[in-house]
NUVEXGU-100210 format. One record per residue (C-alpha): y, x, z. Coordinates in Angstrom, 2 decimals. Last residue first. Layout:
BEGIN
+---------+---------+---------+
|       v |       u |       w |
+---------+---------+---------+
|       Y |       X |       Z |
...
+---------+---------+---------+
This chain:
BEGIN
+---------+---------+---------+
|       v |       u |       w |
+---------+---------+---------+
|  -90.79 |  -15.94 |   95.60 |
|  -89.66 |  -17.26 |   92.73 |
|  -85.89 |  -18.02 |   92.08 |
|  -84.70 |  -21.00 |   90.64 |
|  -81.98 |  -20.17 |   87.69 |
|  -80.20 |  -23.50 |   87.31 |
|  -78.59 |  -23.55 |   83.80 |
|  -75.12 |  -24.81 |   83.51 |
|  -74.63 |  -27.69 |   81.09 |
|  -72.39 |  -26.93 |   78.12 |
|  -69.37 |  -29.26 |   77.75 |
|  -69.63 |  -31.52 |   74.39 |
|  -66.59 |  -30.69 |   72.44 |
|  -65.02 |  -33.68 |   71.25 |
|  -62.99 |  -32.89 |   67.85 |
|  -59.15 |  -34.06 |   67.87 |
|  -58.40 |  -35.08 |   64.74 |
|  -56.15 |  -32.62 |   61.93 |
|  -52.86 |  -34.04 |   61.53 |
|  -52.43 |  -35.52 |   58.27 |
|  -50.59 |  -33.37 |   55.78 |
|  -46.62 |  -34.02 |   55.40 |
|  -45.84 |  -36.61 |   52.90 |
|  -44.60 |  -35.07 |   49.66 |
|  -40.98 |  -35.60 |   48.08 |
|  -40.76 |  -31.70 |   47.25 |
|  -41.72 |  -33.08 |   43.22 |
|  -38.81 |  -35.14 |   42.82 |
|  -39.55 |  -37.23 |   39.98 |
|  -37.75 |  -40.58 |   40.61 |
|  -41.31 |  -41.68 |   41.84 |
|  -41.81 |  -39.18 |   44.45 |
|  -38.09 |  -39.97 |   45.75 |
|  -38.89 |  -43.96 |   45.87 |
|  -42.18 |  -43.00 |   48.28 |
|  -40.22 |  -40.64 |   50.05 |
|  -37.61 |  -43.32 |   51.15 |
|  -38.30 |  -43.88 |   54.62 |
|  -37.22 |  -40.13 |   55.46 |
|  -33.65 |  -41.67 |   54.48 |
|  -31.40 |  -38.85 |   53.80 |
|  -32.55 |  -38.03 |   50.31 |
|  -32.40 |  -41.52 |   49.42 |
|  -29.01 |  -42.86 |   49.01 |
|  -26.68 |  -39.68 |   48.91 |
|  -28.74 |  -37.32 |   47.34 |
|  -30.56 |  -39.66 |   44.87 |
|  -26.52 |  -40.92 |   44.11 |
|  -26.04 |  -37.20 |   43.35 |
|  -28.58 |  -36.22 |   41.22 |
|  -28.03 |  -39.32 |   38.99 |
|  -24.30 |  -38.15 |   38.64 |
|  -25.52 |  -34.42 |   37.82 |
|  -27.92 |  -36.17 |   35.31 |
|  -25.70 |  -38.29 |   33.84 |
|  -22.80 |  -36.49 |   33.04 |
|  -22.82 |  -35.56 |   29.34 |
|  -23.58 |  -39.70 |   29.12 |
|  -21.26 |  -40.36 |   31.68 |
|  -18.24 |  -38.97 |   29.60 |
|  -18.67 |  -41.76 |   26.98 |
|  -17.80 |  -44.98 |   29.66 |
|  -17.58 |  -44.90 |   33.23 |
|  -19.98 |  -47.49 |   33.88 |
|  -22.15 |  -48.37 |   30.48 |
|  -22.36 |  -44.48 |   29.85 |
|  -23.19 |  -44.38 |   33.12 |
|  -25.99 |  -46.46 |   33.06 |
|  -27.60 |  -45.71 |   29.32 |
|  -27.69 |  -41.89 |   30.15 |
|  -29.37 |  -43.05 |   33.58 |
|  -32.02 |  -44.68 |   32.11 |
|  -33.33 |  -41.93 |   29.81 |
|  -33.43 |  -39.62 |   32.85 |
|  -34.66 |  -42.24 |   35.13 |
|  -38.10 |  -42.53 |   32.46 |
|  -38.13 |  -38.57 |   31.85 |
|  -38.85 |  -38.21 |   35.57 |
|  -36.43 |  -36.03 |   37.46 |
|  -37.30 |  -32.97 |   39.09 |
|  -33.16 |  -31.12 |   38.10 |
|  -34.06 |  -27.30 |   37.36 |
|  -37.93 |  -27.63 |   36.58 |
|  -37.40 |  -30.82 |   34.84 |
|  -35.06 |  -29.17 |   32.53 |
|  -37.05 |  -26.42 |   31.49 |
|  -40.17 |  -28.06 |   30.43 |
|  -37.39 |  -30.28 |   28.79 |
|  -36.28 |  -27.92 |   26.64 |
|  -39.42 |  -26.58 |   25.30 |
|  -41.17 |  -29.97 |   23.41 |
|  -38.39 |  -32.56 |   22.56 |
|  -34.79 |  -30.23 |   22.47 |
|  -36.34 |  -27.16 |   21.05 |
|  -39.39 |  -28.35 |   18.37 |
|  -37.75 |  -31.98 |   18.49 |
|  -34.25 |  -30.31 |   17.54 |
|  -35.61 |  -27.60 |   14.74 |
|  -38.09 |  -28.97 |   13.15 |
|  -36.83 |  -32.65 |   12.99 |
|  -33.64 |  -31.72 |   12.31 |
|  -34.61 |  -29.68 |    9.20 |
|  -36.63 |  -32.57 |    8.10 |
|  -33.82 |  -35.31 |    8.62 |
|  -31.30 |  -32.72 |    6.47 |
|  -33.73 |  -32.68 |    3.92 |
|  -34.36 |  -36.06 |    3.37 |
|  -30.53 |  -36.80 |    3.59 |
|  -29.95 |  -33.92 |    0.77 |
|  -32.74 |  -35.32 |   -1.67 |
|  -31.75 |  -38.89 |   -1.18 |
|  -28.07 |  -38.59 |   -2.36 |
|  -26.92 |  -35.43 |   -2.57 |
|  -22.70 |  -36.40 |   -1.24 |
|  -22.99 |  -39.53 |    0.71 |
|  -26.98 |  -39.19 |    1.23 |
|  -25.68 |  -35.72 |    3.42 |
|  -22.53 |  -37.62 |    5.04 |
|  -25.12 |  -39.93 |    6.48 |
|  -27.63 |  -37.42 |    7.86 |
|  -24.22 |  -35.53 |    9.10 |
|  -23.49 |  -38.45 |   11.28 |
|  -26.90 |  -39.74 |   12.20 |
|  -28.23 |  -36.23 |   13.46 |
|  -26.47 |  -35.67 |   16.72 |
|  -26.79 |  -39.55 |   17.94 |
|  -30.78 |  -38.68 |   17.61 |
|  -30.75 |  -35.61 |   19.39 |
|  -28.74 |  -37.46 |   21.96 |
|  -31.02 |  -39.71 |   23.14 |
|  -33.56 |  -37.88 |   25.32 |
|  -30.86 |  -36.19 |   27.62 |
|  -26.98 |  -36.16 |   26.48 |
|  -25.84 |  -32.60 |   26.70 |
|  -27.95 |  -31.66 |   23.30 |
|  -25.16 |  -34.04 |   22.32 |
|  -22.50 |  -31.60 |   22.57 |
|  -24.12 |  -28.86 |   20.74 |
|  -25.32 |  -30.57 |   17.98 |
|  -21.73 |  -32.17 |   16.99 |
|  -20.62 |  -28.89 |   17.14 |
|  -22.91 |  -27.80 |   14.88 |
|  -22.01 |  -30.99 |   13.06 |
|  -18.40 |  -29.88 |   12.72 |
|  -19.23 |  -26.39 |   11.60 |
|  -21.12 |  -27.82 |    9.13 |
|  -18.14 |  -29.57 |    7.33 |
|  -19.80 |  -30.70 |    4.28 |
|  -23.54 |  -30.19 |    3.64 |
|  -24.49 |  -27.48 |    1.24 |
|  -27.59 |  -27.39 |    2.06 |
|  -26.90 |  -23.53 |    3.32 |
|  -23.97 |  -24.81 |    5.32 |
|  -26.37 |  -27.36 |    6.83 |
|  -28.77 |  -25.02 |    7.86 |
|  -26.50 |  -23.04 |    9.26 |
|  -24.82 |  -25.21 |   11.23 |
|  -28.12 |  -26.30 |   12.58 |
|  -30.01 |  -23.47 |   13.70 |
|  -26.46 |  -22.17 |   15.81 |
|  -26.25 |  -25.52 |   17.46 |
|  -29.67 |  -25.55 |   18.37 |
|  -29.81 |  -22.04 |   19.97 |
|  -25.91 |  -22.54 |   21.60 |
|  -27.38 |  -26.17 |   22.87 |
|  -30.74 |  -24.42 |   24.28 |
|  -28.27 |  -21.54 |   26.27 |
|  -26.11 |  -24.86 |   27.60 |
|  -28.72 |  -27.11 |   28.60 |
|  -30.75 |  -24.63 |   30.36 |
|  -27.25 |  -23.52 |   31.94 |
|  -26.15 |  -26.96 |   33.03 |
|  -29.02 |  -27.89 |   34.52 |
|  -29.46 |  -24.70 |   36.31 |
|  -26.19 |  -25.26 |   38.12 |
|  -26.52 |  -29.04 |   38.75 |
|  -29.88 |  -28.06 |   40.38 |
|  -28.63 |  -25.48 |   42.44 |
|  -25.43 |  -27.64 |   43.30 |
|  -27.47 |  -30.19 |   44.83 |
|  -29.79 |  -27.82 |   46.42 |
|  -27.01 |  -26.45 |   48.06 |
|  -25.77 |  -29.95 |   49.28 |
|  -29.49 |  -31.01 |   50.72 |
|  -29.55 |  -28.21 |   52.59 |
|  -26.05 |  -28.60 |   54.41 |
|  -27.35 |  -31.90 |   55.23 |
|  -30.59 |  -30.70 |   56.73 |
|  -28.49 |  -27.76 |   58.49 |
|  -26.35 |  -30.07 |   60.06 |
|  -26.57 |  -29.76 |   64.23 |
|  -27.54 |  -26.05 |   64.15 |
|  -25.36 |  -24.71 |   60.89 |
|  -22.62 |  -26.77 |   62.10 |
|  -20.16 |  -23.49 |   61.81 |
|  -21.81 |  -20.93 |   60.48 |
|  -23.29 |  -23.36 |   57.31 |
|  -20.20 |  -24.80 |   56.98 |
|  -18.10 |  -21.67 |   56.31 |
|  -18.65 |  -22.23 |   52.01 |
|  -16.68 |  -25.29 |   52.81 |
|  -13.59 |  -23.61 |   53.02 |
|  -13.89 |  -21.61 |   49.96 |
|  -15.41 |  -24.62 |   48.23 |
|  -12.03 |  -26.43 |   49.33 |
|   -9.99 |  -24.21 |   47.33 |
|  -11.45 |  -24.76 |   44.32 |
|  -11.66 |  -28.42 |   44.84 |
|   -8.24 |  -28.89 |   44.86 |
|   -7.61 |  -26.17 |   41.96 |
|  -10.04 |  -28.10 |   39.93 |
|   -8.59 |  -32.11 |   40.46 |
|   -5.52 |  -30.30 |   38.95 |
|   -7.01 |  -29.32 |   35.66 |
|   -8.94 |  -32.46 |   35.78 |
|   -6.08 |  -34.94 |   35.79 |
|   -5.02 |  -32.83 |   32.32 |
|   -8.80 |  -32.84 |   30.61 |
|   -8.59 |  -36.94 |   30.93 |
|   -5.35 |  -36.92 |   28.99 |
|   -7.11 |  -34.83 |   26.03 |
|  -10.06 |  -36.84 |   26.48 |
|   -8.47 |  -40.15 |   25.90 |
|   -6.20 |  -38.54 |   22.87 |
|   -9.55 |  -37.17 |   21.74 |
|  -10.84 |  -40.49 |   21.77 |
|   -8.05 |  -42.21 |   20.05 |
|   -8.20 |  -39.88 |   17.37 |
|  -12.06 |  -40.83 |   16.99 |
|  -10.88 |  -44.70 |   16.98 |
|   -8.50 |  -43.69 |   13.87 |
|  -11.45 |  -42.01 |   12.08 |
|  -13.57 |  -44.75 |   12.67 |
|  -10.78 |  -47.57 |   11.62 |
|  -11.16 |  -45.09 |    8.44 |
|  -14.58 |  -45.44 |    7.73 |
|  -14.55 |  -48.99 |    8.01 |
|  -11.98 |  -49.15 |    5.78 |
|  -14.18 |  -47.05 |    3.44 |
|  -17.46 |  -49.53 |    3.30 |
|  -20.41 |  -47.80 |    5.41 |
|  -20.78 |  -50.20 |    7.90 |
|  -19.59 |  -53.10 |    6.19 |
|  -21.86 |  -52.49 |    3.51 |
|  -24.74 |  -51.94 |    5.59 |
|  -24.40 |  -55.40 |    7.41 |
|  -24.30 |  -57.14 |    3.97 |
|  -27.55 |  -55.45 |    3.11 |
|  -29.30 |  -56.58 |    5.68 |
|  -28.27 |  -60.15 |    5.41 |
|  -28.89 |  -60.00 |    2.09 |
|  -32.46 |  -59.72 |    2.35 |
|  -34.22 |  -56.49 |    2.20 |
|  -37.06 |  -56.60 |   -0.81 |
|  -37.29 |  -52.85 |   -2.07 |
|  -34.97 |  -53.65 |   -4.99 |
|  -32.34 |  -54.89 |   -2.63 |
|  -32.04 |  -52.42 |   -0.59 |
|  -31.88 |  -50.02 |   -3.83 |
|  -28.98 |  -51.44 |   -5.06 |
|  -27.48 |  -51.66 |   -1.71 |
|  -27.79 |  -47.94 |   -1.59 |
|  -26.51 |  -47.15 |   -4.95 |
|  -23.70 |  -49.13 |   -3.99 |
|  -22.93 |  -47.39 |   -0.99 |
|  -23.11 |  -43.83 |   -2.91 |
|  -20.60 |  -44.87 |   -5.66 |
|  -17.97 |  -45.85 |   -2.38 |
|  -18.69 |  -43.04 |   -0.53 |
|  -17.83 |  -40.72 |   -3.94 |
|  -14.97 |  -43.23 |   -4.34 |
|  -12.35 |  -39.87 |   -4.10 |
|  -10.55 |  -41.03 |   -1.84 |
|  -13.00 |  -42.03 |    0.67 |
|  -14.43 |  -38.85 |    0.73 |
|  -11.38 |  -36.97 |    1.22 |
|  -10.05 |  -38.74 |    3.79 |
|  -13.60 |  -38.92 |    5.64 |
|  -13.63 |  -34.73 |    5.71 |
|   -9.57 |  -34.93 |    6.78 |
|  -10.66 |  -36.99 |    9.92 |
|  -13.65 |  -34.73 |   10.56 |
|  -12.02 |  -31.38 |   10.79 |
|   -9.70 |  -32.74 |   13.04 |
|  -12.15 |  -34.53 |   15.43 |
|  -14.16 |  -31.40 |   15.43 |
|  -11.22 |  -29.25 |   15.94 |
|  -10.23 |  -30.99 |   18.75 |
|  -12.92 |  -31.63 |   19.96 |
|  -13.97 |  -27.84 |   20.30 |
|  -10.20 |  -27.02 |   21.42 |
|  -10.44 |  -29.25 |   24.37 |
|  -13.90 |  -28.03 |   25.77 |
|  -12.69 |  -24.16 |   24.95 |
|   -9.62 |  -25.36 |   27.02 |
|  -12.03 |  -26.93 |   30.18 |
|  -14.24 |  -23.69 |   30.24 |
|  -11.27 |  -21.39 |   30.53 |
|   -9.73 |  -23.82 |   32.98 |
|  -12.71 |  -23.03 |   35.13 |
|  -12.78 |  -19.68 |   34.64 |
|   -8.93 |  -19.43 |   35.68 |
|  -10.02 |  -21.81 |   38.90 |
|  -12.55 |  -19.33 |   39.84 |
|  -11.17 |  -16.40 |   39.65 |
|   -8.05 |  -17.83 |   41.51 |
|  -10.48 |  -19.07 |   44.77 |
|  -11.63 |  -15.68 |   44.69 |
|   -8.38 |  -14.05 |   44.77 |
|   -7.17 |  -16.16 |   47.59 |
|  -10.60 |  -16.14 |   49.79 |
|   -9.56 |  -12.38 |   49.79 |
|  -12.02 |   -9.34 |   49.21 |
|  -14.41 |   -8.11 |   51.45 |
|  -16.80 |   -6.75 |   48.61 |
|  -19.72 |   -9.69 |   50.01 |
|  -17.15 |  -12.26 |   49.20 |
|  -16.19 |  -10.96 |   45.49 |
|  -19.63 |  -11.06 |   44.47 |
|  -20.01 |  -14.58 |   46.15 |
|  -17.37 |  -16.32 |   43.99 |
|  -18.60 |  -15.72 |   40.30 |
|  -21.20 |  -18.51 |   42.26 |
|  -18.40 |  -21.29 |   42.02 |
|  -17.91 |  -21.80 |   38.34 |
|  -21.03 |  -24.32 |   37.86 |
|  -19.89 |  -26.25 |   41.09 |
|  -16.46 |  -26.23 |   39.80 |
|  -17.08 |  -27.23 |   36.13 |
|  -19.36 |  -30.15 |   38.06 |
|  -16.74 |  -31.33 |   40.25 |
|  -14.07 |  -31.23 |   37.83 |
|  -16.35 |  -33.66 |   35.36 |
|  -16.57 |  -35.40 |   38.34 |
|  -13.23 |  -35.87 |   39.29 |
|  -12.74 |  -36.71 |   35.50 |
|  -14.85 |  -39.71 |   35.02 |
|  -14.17 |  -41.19 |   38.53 |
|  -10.35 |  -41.31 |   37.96 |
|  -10.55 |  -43.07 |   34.36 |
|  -13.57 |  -45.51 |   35.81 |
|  -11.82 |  -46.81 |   38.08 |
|  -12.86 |  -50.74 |   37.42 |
|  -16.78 |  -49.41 |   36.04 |
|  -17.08 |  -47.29 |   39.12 |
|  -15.88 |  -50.55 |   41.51 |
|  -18.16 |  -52.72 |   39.19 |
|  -21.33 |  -50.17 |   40.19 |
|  -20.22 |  -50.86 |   44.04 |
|  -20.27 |  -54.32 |   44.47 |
|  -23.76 |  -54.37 |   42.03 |
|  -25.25 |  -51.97 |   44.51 |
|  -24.10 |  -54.04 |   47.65 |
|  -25.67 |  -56.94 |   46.08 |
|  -28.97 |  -55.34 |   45.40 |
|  -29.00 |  -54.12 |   48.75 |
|  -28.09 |  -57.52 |   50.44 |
|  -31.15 |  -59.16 |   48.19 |
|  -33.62 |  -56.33 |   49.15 |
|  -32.75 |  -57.15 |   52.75 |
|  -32.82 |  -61.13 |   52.13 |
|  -36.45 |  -59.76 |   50.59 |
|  -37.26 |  -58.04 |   53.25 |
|  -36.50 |  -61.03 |   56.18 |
|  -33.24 |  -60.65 |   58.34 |
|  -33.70 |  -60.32 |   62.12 |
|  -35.25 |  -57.02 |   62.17 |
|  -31.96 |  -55.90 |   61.19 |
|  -29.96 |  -57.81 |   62.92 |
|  -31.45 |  -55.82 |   65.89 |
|  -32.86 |  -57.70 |   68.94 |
|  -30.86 |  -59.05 |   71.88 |
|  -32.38 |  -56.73 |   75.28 |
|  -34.11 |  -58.69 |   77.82 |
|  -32.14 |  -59.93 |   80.58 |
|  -32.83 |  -58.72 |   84.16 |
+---------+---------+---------+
């Protein structure tokens, strides 16, 4: 009888395995990057459905149709997606005309020189000063204003694939909500795995959310009482970019920091920084992410890191997504793999524990039997 051929797998060394994985990875991160315009938006409609989906069960448990439920859904979705769509729109407007003015004016212009002025009476070298110039010189300003009118053309086209992506999806949850009935037995560890998915998505989004309406709120008004242009823009601003983890207080304070030495001068900009600094790394540094890691268990390191990687694979959108998205490829890749618990400690997910050791067996000595002897 011939012995049995062995696997390939044992066959290959670990690091050829490592090497195939790693190659596999990289196959797969340039498909994202090449389709990135139908990625992006199927999971932006993903996530507004997964965060819609729970105004569902009320209706379920009241006996009412999977038809009107599915329609509740979808019209809060689309709710969500137009109040998305008018914010940057209105930002993006609001902005364009705020850089028009500036620039017309030659307040920008006085401002810039003022600056280079005083690079070079602190000791910068013209190298620095040449590369602020040509960030802050006027054209520049308005090739920015043209690229942010590109953007919310992008978005605007994005937001229309993902009004019909929703009503797809809608109606599969309904179907898919049955699962747990039907494979229950064979699939419940899969089934598991998707709920808690969604949980975390769910919770994400809301921390994020309520702490970006606080924020937001702090901001605009601080600015309007600074007398900082377009505050309502920058509250905005805030609120978006409390999306993007660990990073994005900083990309929400540039813009209006700028505009603020454009129009005070050093007084305003100082100002501005300090009220951000309360405010943001009081909020968005020391509460928000007690919060956040309760809802989503990832470390801060893969957090930061996956803001970079999808932004670099399906462009801006990935940085609002990153965490779902992260959640998601930990779902897929390691979740399922009871070899992996090591790797899903370390991304931060605190039910990746090894079971406790079994308890040894203790030896009980067997008792000896006395021998009553009997007198006479």
């Amino acid at each position: 009888m011939s012995s049995p051929a062995p696997s390939t797998d044992r066959m290959l060394s670990p690091s050829l395995r490592v090497l195939l994985a790693l190659a596999a990875t990289v196959v797969v991160i340039a498909g994202l990057s090449f389709a990135r315009e139908v990625v992006g938006p199927i999971a932006l409609a993903m996530v507004i459905v997964i965060i819609c989906e729970p105004v569902r069960m009320p209706l379920m448990r009241r006996g009412l149709p999977s038809w009107l439920g599915s329609t509740i859904v979808i019209a809060l979705a689309y709710v969500i997606l137009l109040a998305m769509g008018a914010l940057l729109w209105f930002a993006g407007n609001q902005f364009a005309h705020l850089v028009v003015g500036l620039t017309s004016d030659g307040q920008v212009t006085r401002q810039l020189d003022l600056f280079v002025a005083w690079l070079n009476d602190v000791g910068f070298g013209q190298e620095a000063t040449d590369a602020v110039t040509a960030l802050l010189a006027p054209a520049n300003l308005m090739r920015l204003v043209q690229n942010v009118g590109g953007t919310v053309v992008a978005v605007a086209t994005a937001l229309f694939f993902v009004f019909a992506y929703i009503i797809f999806m809608t109606v599969d949850a309904a179907r898919y909500r049955h699962a747990p009935a039907v494979f229950g037995a064979t699939r419940s560890h899969v089934i598991g795995r998707i709920a808690f998915l969604n949980r975390g998505i769910r919770r994400y989004y809301v921390v994020n959310a309520a702490f970006g309406t606080i924020v937001a709120i702090i901001d605009g008004l601080a600015l309007w009482w600074m007398g900082v242009p377009a505050p309502i823009v920058w509250a905005i601003l805030a609120f978006v970019t409390n999306f993007i983890p660990n990073i994005g207080f900083i990309l929400g304070l540039v813009p209006p920091a700028i505009l603020a030495y454009a129009v005070g001068g050093w007084p305003l900009l100082l100002g501005v920084i300090a009220v951000y600094c309360v405010v943001n790394v009081v909020l968005q540094v020391l509460v928000q992410p007690k919060f956040v890691s309760d809802a989503v268990d990832l470390s801060l390191t893969l957090s930061f890191f996956s803001v970079i990687f999808w932004t670099f694979v399906i462009g801006p959108l990935g940085a609002i997504l990153s965490i779902p998205l992260t959640l998601l490829a930990r779902a897929l890749i390691l979740e399922g793999n009871p070899d992996a618990l090591w790797l899903r400690w370390v991304s931060g997910d605190r039910t990746a524990v090894p079971p406790p050791p079994e308890p040894e067996p203790v030896l009980v000595r067997p008792r000896r039997r006395r021998r009553w002897i009997w007198q006479r």
